[in-house]
N, C-alpha and C positions, 0 to 999 in steps of 0.2 A: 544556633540550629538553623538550616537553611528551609527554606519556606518551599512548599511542592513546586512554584512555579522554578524557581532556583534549580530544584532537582529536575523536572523537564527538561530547562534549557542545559542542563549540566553534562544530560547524558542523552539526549537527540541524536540520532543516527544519522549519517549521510548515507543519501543517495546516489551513486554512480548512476547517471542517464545515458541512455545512448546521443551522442551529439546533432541525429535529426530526429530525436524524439518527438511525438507532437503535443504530449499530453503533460501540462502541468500539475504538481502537486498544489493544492488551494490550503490545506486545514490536514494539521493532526490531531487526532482524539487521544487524549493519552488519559489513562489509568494505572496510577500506581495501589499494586497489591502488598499489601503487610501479612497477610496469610495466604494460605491457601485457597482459593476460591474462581469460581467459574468464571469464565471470560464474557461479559454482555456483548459485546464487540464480535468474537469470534466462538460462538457459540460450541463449536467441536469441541473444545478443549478446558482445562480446568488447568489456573496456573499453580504450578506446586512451588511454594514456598519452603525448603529445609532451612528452618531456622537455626539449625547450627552455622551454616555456611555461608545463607544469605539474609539478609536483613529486610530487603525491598525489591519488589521488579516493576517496573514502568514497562507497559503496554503502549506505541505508540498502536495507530490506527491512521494508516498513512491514503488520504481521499484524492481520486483524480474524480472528476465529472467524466471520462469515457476510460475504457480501455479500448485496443482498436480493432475487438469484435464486436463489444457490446455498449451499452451506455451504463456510466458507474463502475467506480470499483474504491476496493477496498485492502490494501495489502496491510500486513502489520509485522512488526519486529517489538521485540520485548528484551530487555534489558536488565539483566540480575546482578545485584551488587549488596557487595559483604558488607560486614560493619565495620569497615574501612575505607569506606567512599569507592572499594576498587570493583571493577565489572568485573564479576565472576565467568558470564556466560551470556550467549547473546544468540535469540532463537531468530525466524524470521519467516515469514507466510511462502507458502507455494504449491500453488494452484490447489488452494484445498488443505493443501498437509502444511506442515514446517518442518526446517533443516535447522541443524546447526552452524553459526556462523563463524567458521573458522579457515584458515590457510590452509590448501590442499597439502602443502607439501611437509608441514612442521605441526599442525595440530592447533597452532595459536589462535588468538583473537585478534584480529585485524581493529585496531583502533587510532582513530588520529586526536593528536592532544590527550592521551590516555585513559578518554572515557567515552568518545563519540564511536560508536561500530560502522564504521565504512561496509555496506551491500551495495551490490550491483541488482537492475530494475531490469531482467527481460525487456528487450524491447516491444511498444506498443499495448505490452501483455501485461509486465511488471512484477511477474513473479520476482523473487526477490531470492540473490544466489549471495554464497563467498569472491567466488571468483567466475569473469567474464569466460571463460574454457566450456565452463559447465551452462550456457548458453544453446553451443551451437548443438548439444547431445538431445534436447528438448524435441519432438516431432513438430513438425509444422512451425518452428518458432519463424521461420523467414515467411512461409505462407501465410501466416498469420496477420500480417504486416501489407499482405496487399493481397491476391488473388479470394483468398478469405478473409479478408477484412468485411467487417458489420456484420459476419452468420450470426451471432447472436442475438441481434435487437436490443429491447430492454429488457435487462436483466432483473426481476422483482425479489427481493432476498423477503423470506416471510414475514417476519417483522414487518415488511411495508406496505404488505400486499395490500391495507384498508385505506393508502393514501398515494401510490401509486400506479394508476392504470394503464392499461393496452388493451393493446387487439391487434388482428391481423396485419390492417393497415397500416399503424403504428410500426409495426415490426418490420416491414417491408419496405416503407421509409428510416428506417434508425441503420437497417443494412445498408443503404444503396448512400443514404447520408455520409454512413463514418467510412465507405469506401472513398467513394470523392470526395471527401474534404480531405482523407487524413490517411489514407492510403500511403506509405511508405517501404523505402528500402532502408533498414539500417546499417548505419558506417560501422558500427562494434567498434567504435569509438565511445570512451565514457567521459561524463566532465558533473562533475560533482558539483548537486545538488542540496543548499542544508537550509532549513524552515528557517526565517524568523521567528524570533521568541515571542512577539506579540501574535503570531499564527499559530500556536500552541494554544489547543482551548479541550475543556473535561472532555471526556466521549460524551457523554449527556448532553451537552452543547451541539458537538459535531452530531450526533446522532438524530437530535432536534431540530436539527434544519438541513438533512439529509432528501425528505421529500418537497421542500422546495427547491433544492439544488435541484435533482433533476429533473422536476416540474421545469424548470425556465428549463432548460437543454432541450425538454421538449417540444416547450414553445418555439423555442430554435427550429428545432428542426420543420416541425409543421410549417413552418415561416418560410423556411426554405422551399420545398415546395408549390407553396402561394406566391410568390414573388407578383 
């Protein structure tokens, strides 16, 4: 019987980057569900297990320390597979909502090695598509990336709000920061991104040292301005 680390690294997703991407992936949270039950991670949603069909789904919970409006994010793709090791179906975060992650043109699952789900990362932003096409249809997806690069600041998801803080000032540095530093045009060229297995850790883990990560970014940035 393979052991849940086994099964993380078994069926990890790739990520398509864009090739001047600026933002690295650091830590996935992954959560695998044997029933039905509400996502801690991604809080919208309740993942539905039909255990006729499916046996398991792993939740990754895929962390960059900025996107390149705000500071912090959090995209996730989830991963459904039968009682025959095979991926059933394969969902994926965007902006808020999730798609399904399939070939525009045939309906398939896009897989390399027969179990890993190849998604493409919005550039900057990260939402997370099937196919690079479905990019350019997004409002502002190029804006985003530099004339409104850092509108958002920091970004406080509830959960954090009691170890997280800001204010104005905060907010008015984290824009002007993630513009010049990280300010970009992207190629929409992709080149594929995939975790190390020993960078696969519980959400609970990832979740646990979530306001330290962007406590030091913060310090960063503060820093920056104090030179």
């Amino acid at each position: 019987m393979s052991t849940d680390l086994e099964l993380l690294g078994a069926y990890k997703p790739v990520i398509m980057q864009d090739k001047k991407e600026p933002f690295v992936i650091t830590a996935m949270g992954c959560t695998i569900f044997r029933e039905t039950k509400k996502s801690d991670s991604f809080p919208k949603r309740e993942i539905v297990i039909n255990k006729e069909e499916v046996d398991f789904a792993i939740e990754y919970a895929i962390w960059y320390d900025f996107d390149i409006q705000h500071l912090y994010e959090l995209e996730h793709v989830w991963v459904y597979v039968d009682y025959n090791g095979r991926v059933k179906k394969v969902e994926a975060s965007f902006h808020g909502k999730f798609l399904n992650m399939v070939d525009l043109e045939k309906g398939e699952l896009i897989l390399e090695g027969g179990t890993h789900p190849v998604v493409y990362a919005q550039p900057g932003k990260h939402a997370l598509v099937p196919d690079p096409r479905v990019i350019r249809m997004i409002p502002a997806w190029l804006e985003s990336c530099q004339e409104k690069a850092g509108l958002d600041g920091v970004l406080v998801q509830d959960m954090f709000e009691d170890q997280i803080h800001t204010d104005d000032d905060l907010q008015k540095m984290t824009e002007i920061y993630i513009k010049e530093v990280f300010g970009f045009k992207p190629s929409m060229e992709f080149v594929p991104f995939t975790m190390e297995n020993d960078k696969l850790m519980s959400w609970k883990e990832l979740k646990d040292s979530i306001p330290d990560r962007v406590n030091k970014q913060i310090a960063v940035i503060k820093a920056y301005f104090h030179k």
